[in-house]
N, CA and C of each residue as an Amber inpcrd file, in Angstrom:
protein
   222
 -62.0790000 114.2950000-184.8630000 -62.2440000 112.8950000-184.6010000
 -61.6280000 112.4750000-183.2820000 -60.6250000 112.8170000-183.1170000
 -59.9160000 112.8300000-181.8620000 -59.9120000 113.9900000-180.1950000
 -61.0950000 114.1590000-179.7030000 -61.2130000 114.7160000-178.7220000
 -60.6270000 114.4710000-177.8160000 -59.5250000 115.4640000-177.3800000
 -58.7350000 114.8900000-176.6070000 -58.9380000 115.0490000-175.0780000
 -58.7860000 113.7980000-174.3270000 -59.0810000 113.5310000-172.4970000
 -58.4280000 114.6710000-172.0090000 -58.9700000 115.4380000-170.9510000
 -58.4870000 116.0140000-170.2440000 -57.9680000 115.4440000-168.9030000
 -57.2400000 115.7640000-168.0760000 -56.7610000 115.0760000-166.5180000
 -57.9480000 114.8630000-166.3160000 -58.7460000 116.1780000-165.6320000
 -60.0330000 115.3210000-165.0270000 -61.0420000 114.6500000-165.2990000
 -60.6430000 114.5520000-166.7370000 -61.8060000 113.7670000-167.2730000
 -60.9590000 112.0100000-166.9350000 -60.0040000 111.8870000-167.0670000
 -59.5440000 110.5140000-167.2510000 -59.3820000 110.1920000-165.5480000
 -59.2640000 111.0970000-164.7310000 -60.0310000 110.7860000-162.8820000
 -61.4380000 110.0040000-163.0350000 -62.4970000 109.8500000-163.8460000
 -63.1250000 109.8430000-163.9440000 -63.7240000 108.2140000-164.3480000
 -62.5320000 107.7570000-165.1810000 -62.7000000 106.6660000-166.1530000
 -62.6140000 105.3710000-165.8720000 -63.0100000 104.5950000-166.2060000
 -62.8390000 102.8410000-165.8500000 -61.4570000 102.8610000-166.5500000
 -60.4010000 102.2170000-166.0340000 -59.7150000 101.0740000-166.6250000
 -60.0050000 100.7820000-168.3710000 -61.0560000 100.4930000-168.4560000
 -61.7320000  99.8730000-170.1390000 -61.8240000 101.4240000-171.3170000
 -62.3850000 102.0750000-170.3690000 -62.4400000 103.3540000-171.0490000
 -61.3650000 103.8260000-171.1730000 -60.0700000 104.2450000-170.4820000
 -58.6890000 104.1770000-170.4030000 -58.3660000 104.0720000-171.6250000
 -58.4780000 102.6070000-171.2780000 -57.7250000 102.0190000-172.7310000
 -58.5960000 102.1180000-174.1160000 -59.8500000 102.3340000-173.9450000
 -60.5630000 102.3200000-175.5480000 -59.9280000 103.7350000-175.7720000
 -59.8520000 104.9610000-175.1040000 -59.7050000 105.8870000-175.1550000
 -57.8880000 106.2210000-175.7960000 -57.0050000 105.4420000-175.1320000
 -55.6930000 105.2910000-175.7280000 -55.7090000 104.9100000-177.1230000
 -56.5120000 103.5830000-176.9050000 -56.4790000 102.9880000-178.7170000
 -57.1070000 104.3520000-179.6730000 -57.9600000 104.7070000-179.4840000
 -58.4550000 106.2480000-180.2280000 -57.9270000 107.0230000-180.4140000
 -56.5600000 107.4500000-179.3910000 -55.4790000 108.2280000-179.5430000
 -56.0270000 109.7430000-179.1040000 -57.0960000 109.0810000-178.3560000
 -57.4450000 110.5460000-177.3560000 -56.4690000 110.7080000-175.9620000
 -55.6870000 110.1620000-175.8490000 -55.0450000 110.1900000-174.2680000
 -53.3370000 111.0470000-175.2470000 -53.6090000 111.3370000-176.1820000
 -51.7510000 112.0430000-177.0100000 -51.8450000 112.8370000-176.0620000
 -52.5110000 114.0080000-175.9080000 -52.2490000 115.3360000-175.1570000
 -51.2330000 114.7640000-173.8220000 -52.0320000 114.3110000-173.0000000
 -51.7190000 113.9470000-171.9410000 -50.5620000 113.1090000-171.5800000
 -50.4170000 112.3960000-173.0270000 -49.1200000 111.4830000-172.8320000
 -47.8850000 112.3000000-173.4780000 -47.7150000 113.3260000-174.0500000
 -46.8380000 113.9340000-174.8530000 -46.8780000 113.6690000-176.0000000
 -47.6980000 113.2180000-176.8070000 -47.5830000 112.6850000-178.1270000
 -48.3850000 113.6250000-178.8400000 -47.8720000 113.8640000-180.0850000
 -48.0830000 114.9840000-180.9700000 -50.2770000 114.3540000-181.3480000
 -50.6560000 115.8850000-181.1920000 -52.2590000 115.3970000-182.0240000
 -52.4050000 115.9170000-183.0030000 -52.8450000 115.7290000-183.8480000
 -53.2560000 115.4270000-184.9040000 -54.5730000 116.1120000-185.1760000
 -55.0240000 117.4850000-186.1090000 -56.4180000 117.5250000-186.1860000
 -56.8350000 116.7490000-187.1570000 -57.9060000 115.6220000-186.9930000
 -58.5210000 115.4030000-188.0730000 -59.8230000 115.3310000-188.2770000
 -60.2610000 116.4370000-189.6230000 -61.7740000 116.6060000-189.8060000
 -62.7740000 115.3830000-189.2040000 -63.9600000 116.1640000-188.4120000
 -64.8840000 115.5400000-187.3530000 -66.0880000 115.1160000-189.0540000
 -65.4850000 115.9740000-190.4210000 -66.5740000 115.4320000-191.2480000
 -65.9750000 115.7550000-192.5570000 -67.0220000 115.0620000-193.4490000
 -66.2280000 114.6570000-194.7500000 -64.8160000 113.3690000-195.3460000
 -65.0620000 113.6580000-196.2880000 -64.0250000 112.8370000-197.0940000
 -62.0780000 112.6470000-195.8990000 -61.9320000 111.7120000-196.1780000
 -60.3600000 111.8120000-195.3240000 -58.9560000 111.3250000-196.3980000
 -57.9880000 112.1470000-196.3070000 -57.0910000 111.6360000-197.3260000
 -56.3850000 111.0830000-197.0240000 -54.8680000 110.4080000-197.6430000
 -54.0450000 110.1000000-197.1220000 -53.2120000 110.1180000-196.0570000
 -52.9320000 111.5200000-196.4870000 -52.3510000 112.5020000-194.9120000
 -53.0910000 112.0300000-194.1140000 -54.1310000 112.0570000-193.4470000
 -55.2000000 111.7330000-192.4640000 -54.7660000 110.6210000-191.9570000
 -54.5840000 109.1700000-192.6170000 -54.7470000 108.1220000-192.5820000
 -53.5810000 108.0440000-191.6370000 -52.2260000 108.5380000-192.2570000
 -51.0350000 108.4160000-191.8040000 -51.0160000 108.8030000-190.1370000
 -52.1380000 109.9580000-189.5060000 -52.2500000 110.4420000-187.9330000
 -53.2870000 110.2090000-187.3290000 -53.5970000 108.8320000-187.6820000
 -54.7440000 108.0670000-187.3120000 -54.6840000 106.8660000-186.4630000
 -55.0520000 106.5400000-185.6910000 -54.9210000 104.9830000-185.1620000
 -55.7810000 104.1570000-185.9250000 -55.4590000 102.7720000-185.7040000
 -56.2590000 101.9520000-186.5120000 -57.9630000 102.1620000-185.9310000
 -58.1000000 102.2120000-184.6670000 -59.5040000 102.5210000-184.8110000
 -60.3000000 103.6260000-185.1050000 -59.6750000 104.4880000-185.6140000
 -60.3020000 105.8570000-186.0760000 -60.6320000 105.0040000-187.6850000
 -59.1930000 104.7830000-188.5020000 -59.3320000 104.2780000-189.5370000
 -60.5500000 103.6250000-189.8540000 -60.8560000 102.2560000-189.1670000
 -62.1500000 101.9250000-189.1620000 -62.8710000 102.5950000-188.6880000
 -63.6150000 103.0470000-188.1560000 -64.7050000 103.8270000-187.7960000
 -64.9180000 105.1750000-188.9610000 -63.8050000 105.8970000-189.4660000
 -63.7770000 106.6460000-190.9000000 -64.5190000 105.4370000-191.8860000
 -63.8990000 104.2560000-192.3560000 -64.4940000 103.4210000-193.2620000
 -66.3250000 103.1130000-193.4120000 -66.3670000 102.5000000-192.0580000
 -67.9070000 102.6680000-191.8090000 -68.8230000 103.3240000-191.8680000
 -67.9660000 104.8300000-191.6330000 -68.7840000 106.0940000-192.0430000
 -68.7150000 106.3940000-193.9230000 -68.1240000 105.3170000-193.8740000
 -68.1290000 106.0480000-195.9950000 -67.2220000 107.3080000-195.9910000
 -66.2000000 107.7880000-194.4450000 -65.4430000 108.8890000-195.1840000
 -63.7430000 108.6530000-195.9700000 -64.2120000 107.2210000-196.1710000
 -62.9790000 107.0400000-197.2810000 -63.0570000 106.5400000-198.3750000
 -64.5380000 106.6910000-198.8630000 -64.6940000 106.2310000-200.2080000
 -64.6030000 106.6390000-201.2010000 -63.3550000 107.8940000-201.5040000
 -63.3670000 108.3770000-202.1360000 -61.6930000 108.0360000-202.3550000
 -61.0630000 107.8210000-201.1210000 -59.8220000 107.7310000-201.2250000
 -59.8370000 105.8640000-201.6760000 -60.4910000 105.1990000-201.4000000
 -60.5880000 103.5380000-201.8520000 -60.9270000 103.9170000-202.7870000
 -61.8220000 104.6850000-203.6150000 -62.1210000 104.7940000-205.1600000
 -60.9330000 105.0220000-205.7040000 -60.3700000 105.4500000-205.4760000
 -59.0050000 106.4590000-206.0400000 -59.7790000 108.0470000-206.8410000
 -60.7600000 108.2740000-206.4390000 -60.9030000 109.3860000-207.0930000
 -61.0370000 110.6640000-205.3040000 -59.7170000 110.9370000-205.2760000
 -59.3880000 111.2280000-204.4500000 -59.1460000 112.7530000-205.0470000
């Protein structure tokens, strides 16, 4: 879920993208901040949730990959 920016890719970027890209928590590598793998598919659990930014979170929801963990039949 989190593909992380490389240097030359973020040479590359607007300002806007920058920052959508921070909020996504694709810029960790680069900033020193620990990443996180989290499955590109399927169901997402708790754990997940916890190394997530809020906009992954939503964007998981929309996709239906937490409807299992909102069911509680997790």
């Amino acid at each position: 879920m989190s593909d992380q920016i490389t240097e030359a890719q973020l040479k590359t970027m607007s300002p806007h993208q920058i920052v959508q890209a921070q909020e996504e928590g694709r810029l960790d590598a680069l900033l020193g901040r620990p990443v996180h793998d989290i499955p590109a598919e399927g169901q997402l659990t708790e754990d997940h949730l916890k190394h997530m930014t809020p906009h992954e979170i939503v964007a998981a929801q929309e996709a239906g990959r937490l409807d299992q963990l909102l069911d509680g039949t997790e």
